[in-house]
C-alpha positions as CSV (number, residue, x, y, z in Angstrom):
1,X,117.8,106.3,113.3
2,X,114.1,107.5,112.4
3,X,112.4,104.4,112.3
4,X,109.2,105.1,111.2
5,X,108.9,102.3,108.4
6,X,111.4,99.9,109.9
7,X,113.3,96.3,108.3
8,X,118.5,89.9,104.8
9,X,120.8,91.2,102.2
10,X,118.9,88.5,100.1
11,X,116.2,89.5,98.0
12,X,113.0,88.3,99.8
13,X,110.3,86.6,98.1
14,X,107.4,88.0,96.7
15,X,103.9,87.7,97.8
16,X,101.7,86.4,94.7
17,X,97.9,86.7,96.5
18,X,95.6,89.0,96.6
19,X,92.5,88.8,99.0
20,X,89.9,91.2,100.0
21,X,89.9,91.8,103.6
22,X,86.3,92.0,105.5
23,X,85.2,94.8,107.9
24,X,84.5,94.7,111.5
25,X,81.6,96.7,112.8
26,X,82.8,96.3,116.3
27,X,85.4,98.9,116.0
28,X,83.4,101.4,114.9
29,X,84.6,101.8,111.3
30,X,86.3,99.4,108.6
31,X,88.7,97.4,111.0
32,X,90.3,96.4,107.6
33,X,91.2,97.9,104.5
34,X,89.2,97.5,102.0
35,X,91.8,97.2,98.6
36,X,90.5,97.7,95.2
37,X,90.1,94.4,93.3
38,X,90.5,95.6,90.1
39,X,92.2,94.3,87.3
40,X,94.2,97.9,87.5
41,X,95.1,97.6,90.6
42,X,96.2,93.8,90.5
43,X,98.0,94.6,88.1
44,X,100.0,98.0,89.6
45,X,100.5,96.0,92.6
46,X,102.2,93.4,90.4
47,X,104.4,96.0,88.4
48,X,105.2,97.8,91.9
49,X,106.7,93.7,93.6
50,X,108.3,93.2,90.2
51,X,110.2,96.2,90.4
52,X,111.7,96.0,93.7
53,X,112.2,92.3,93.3
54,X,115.9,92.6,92.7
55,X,116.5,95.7,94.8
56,X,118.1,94.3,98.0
57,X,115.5,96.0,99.8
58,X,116.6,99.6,98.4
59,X,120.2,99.3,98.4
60,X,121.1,98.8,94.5
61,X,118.0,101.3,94.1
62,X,120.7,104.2,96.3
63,X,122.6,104.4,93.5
64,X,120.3,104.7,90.5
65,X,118.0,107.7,90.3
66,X,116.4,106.2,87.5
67,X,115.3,103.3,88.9
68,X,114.2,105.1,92.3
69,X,112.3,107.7,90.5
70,X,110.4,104.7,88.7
71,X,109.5,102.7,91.7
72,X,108.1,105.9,93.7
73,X,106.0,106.4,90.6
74,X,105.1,102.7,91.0
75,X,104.2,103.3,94.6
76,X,102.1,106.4,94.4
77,X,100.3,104.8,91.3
78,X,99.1,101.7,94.0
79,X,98.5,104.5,96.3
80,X,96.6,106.3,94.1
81,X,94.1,103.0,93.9
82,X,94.3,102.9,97.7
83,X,92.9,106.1,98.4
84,X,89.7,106.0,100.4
85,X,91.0,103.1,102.0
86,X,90.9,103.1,106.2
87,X,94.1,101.2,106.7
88,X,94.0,102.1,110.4
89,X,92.0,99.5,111.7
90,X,92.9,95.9,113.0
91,X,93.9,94.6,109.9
92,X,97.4,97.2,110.5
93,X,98.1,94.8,113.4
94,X,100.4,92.1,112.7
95,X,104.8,91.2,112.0
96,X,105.5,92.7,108.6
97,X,108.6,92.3,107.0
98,X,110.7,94.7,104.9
99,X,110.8,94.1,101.0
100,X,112.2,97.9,99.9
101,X,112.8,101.2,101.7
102,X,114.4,104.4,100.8
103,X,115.3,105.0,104.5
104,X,118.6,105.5,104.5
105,X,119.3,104.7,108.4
106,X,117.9,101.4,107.7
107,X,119.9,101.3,104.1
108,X,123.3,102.0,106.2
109,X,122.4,99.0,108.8
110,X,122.0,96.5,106.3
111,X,124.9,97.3,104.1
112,X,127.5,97.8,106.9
113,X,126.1,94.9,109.0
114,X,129.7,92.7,107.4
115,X,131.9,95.1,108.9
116,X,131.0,94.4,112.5
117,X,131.3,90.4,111.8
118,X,127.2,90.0,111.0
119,X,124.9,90.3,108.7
120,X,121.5,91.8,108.8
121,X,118.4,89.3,108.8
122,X,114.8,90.5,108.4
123,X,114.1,94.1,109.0
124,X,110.5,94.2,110.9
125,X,107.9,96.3,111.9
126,X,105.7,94.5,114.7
127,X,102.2,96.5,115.1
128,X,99.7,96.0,117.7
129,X,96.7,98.2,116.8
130,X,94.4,97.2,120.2
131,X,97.7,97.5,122.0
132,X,98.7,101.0,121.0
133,X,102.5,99.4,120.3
134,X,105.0,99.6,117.8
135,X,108.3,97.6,117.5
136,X,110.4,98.1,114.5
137,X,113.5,95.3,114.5
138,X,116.2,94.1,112.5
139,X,117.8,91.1,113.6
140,X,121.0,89.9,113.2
141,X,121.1,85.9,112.7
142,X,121.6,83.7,114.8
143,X,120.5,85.5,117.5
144,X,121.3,89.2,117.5
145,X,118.4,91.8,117.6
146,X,117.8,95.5,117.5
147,X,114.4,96.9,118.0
148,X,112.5,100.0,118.9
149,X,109.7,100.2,121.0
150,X,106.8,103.4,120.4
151,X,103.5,103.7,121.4
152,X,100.7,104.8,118.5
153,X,97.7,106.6,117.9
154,X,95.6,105.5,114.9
155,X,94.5,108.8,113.3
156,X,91.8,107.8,110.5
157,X,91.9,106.9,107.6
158,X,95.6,106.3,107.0
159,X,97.8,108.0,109.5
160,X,99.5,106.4,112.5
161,X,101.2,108.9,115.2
162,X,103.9,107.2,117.3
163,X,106.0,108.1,119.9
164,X,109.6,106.1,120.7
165,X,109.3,104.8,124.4
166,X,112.3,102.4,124.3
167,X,115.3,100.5,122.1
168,X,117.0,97.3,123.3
169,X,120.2,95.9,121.6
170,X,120.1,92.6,122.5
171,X,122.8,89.3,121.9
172,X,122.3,86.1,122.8
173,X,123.7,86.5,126.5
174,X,123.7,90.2,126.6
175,X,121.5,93.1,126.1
176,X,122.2,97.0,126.1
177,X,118.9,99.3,126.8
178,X,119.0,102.7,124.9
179,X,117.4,105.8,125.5
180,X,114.1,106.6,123.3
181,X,114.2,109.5,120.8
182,X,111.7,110.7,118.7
183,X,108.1,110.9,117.1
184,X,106.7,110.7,114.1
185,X,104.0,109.6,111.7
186,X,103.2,107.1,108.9
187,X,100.5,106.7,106.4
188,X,99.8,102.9,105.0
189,X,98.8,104.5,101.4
190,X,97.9,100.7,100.5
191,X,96.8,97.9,102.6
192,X,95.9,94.2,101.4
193,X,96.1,90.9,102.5
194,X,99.7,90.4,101.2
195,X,101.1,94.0,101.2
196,X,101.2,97.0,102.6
197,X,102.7,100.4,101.2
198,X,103.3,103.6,103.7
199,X,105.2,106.8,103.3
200,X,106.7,109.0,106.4
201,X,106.7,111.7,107.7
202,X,110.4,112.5,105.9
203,X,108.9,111.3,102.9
204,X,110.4,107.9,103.1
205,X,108.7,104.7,101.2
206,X,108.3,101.6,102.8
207,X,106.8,98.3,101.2
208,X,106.5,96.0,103.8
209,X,105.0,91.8,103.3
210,X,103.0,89.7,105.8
211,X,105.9,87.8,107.4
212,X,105.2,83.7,107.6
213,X,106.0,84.1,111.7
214,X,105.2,86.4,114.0
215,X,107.9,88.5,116.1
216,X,108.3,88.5,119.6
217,X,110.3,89.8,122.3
């Protein structure tokens, strides 16, 4: 399972701000992105959330070329406006939550969650940028979790190099460690307060929300 985007059956709900993000000399360039504020780009970012909104997080958008081809467009266009953009820097660091992916490992997880008497909850990628760490997790309510551990190297302005050190499969009274098993890299093509768009290093797209908690182990 190359989790390099990471990520509940429900569609999830839609951030509606947009705020610009300040820059912190202390790291030695802009800690956070800075997005464009444009009316274009409020208004690609908007087009991009609305089409995804009914999506199930990519898994109605498997079987419609159509509609994949037109959300990719969607998401290049807000990359496009993100370009120039160091999306690297502290403001990477936080629990972001999975609103649409074309991975398909993830895809499979969430759609075949009912056969093994679960469901799948939020899909999340945890990122530590002072810390060097990486957890990507999807849960399985009440109290079932899957995550991934890697370390990362930020490599300016958008790319982020990580390396699996660890997965965990974890119940409510039990836990199974797996063995780690790969590397990879992602690039946050767009980066705001609210959002944050990437593409892999298969070419996978992620879009990704500031979750309303923060994930722990």
């Amino acid at each position: 399972m190359a989790m390099s985007s990471p990520f509940s059956s429900r569609p999830s709900a839609i951030p509606s701000s947009l705020r610009i993000l300040k820059s912190n000399p202390a790291l030695g360039c802009c800690a956070a992105a800075r997005p464009p504020s444009s009316g274009a780009s409020l208004g690609a970012k908007a087009d991009l959330l609305a089409l995804i909104a009914d999506q199930e997080r990519g898994l109605r958008t498997q079987s419609d070329p159509r509609k994949r081809a037109e959300i990719i467009a969607a998401v290049e266009a807000l990359g496009a406006m993100g370009r120039g953009q160091v999306t690297t820097g502290s403001s990477l660091s936080g629990t972001w939550r999975m609103l649409w992916t074309t991975e398909k490992e993830q895809l499979f997880i969430i759609k075949n969650a009912p056969l093994f008497g679960t469901r799948t909850g939020d899909v999340l990628q945890v990122i530590d940028v002072e810390k060097r760490s990486l957890n990507n997790v999807i849960t399985f309510p009440p109290s079932g979790v899957f995550f991934v551990r890697s370390s990362i190297e930020a490599a300016p302005p958008q790319r982020v190099n990580f390396r699996f050190t660890s997965a965990v499969l974890r119940g409510s009274n039990w836990e199974i460690p797996l063995p780690p098993f790969g590397q990879g890299w992602f690039e946050s093509i767009y980066l705001d307060d609210d959002i944050r768009v990437a593409k892999d290093i298969r070419g996978d797209y992620l879009i990704v929300d500031r979750a309303s908690y923060s994930w722990k182990e």
